[in-house]
matplotlib code that plots the C-alpha trace (Angstrom):
import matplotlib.pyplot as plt

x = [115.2, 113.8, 110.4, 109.5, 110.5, 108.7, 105.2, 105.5, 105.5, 102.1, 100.9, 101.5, 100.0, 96.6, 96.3, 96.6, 94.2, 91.6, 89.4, 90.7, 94.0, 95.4, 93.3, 90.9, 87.3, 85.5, 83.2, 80.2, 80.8, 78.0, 80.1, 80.8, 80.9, 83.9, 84.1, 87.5, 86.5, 88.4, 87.3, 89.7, 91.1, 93.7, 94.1, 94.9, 92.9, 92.9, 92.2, 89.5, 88.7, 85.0, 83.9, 79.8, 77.4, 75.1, 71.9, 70.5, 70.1, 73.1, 75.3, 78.3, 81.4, 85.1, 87.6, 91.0, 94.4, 97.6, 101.1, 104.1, 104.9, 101.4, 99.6, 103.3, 103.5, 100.3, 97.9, 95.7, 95.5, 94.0, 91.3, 90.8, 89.5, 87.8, 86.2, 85.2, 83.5, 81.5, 80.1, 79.5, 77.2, 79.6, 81.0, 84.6, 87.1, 90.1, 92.1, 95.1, 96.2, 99.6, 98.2, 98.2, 101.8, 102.8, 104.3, 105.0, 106.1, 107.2, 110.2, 110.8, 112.0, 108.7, 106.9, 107.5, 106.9, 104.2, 101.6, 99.4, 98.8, 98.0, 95.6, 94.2, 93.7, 91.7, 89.4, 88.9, 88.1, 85.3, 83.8, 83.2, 82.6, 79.7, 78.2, 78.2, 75.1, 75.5, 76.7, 74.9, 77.1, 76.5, 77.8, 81.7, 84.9, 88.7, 90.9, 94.8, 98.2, 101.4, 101.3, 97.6, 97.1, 98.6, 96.5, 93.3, 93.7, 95.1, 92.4, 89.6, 90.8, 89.5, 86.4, 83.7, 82.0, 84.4, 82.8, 84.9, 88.6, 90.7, 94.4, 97.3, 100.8, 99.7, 99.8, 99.9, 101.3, 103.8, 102.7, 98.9, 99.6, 99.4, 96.0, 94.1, 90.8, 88.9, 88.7, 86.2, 85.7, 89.3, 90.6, 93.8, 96.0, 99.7, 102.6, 104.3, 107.5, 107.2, 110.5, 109.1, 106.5, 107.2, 104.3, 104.5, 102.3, 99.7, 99.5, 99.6, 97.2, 95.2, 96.0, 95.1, 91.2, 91.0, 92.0, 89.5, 86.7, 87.1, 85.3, 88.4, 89.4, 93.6, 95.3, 98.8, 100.3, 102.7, 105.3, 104.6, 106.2, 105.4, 104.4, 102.1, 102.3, 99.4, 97.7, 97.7, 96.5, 93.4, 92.6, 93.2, 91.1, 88.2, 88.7, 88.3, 85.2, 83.6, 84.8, 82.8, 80.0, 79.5, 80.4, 79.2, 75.2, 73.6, 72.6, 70.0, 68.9, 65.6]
y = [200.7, 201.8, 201.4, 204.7, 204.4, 201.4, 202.4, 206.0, 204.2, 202.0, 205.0, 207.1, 204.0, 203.8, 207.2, 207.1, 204.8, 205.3, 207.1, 211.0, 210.2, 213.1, 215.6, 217.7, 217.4, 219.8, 221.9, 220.9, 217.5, 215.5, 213.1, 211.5, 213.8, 214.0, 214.7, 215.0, 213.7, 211.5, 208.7, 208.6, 205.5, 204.8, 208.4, 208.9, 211.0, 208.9, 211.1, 209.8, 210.8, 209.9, 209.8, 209.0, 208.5, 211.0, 209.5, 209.5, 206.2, 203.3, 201.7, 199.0, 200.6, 199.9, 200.8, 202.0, 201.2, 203.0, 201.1, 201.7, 205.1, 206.5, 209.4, 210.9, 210.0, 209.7, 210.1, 211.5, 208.2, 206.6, 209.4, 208.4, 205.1, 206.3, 208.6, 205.0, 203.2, 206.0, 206.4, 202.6, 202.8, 202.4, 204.6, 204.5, 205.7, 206.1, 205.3, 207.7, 204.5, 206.2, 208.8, 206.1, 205.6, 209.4, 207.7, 209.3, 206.3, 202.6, 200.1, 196.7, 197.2, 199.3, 197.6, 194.2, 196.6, 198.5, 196.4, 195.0, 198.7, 199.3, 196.4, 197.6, 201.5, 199.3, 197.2, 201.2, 202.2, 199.6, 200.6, 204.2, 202.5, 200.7, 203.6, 206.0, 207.1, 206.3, 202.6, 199.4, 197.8, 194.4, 195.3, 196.0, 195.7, 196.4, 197.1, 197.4, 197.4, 196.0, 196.7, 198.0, 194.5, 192.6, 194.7, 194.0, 190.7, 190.5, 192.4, 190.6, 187.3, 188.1, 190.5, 188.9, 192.1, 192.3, 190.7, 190.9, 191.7, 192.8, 192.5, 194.1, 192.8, 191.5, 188.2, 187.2, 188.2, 185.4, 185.6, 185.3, 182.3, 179.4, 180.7, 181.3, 180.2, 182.8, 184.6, 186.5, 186.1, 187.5, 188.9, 188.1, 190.4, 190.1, 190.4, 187.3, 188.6, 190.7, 190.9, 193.0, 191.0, 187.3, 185.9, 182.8, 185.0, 185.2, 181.5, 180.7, 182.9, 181.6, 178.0, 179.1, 180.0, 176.7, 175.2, 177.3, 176.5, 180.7, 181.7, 183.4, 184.5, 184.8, 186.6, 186.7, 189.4, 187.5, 189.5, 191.8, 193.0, 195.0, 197.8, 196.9, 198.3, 200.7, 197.8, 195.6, 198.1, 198.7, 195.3, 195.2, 198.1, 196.9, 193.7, 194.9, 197.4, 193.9, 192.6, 194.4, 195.0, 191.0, 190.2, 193.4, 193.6, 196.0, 199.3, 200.1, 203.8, 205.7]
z = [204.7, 208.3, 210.0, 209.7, 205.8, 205.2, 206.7, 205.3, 201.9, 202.8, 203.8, 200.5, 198.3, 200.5, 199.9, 196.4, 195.9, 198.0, 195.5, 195.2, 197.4, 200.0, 198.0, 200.2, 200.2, 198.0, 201.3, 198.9, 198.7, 201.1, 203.4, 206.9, 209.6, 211.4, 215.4, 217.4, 221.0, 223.6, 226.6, 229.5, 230.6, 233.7, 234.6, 230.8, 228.3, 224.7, 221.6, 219.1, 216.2, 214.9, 211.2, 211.6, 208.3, 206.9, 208.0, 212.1, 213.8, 215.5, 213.0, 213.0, 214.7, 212.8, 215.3, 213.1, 214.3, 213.3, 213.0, 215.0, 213.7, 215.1, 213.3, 213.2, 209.4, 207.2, 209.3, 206.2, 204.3, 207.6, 207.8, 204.1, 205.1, 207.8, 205.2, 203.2, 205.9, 207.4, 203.4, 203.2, 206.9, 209.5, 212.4, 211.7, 215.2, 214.6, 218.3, 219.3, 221.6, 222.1, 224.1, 227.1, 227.1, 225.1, 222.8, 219.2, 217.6, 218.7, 218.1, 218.8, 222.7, 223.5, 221.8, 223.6, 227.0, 226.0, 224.2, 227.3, 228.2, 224.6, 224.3, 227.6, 226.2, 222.7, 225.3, 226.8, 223.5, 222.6, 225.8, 224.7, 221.1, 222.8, 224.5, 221.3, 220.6, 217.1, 217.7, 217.7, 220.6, 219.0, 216.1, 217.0, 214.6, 214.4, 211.3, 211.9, 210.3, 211.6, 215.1, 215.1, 213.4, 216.1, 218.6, 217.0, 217.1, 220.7, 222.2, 219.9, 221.4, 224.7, 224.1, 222.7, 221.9, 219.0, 216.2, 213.3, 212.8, 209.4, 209.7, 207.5, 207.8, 211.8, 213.5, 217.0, 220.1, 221.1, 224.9, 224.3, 221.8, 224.5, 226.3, 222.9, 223.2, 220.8, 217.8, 215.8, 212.1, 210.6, 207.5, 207.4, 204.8, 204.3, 201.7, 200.6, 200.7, 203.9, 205.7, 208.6, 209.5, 207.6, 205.9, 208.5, 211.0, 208.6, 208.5, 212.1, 212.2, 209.7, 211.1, 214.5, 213.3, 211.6, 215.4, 216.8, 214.0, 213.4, 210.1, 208.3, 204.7, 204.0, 201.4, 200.8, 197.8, 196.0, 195.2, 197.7, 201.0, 204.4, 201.9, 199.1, 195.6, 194.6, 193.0, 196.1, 198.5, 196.1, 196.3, 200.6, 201.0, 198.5, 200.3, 204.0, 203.0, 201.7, 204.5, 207.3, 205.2, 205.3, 208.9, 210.8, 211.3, 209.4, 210.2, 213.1, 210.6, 212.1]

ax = plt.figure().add_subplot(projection="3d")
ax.plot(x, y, z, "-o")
ax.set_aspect("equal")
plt.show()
């Protein structure tokens, strides 16, 4: 089974369980409001796409990170949790980082050549993040999966303003590993049985927070790989909305 294959089918399972799946909104349905709006960076316009409560005032910010095959293949089930945290009091952003390089999906070879410029184009978007009107600045997070996990954690590792990370199927960038001097608080998610992404980078990563006295929760899916059954995703999804409620500080409402 190939990449694309592989996070199509994570995709389709977070959409069917978060709450009403891929179905459309009813237009009388109270929700987030979504804006399309983009920050350039390097010369380099970066689409974002911003999902903001109901009520006025600054809120925690979760910056959303796609895997390797981009917004090209379920992009919806990622709007879906954007959908979540803006209804739980977050800003959710969900970063087009692929725009930097015009990338429509990644494999191994790019990704080994492109991921400081990603990283770069993430730091770019916690920037405009932290200038939203709508955002507390000191209240900044990151969710990813697969290569959106390994981003978060890379660019989290040396911007402080990043307060909390939550990780699917991720780990750590081989290059940064010797300088690592930092991490936020971390949820660290990841299937047992992952053959993509082995469930040894979980626990280096986990191992690496205990080094660094990093505040951290891991779970492994037994019996689970790079995609999670339905029943797993539930549980990652519930776990990460938890997650940032916790760690984030709360809401700055008028």
């Amino acid at each position: 089974m190939n990449r694309r294959t592989l996070y199509a089918g994570f995709l389709l399972g977070l959409c069917a369980q978060i709450h009403t799946g891929c179905t459309t909104r009813p237009a009388s349905t109270p929700g987030p409001v979504r804006q399309t709006d983009s920050f350039t960076t390097q010369g380099r316009k970066i689409k974002v796409e911003t999902f903001l409560p109901k009520a006025s005032g600054r809120f925690p910010a979760v910056l959303v990170l796609h895997g390797s095959s981009g917004t090209l293949v379920g992009k919806g089930p990622l709007v879906k949790l954007c959908h979540q945290l803006a209804a739980q009091g977050q800003v959710a952003i969900l970063v087009h980082y692929f725009d930097r390089t015009g990338t429509v999906w990644s494999g191994d070879k790019s990704i080994h050549q492109h991921w400081p410029v990603w990283v770069e184009t993430i730091r770019a978007a916690v920037d405009y993040a932290g200038a939203h009107p709508s955002v507390h600045p000191d209240s900044i997070g990151l969710f990813g999966f697969s290569l959106g996990a390994y981003l978060a954690v890379s660019e989290a590792a040396d911007d402080t303003r990043v307060k909390a990370v939550a990780e699917l199927a991720g780990g750590l960038f081989d290059r940064q590993k010797p300088t690592l001097t930092h991490l936020p608080r971390l949820l660290i998610l990841h299937g047992r049985d992952d053959e993509r992404v082995p469930a040894t980078q979980a626990l280096e990563l986990a191992a690496t927070a205990r080094r660094l006295g990093t505040p951290h929760i891991l779970k492994l899916y037994d019996q689970e790989g790079h995609v999670l059954s339905s029943e797993a995703i539930a549980d990652a999804m519930s776990r990460t909305l938890v997650f940032f409620n916790k760690q984030l500080p709360t809401a700055h409402a008028d």
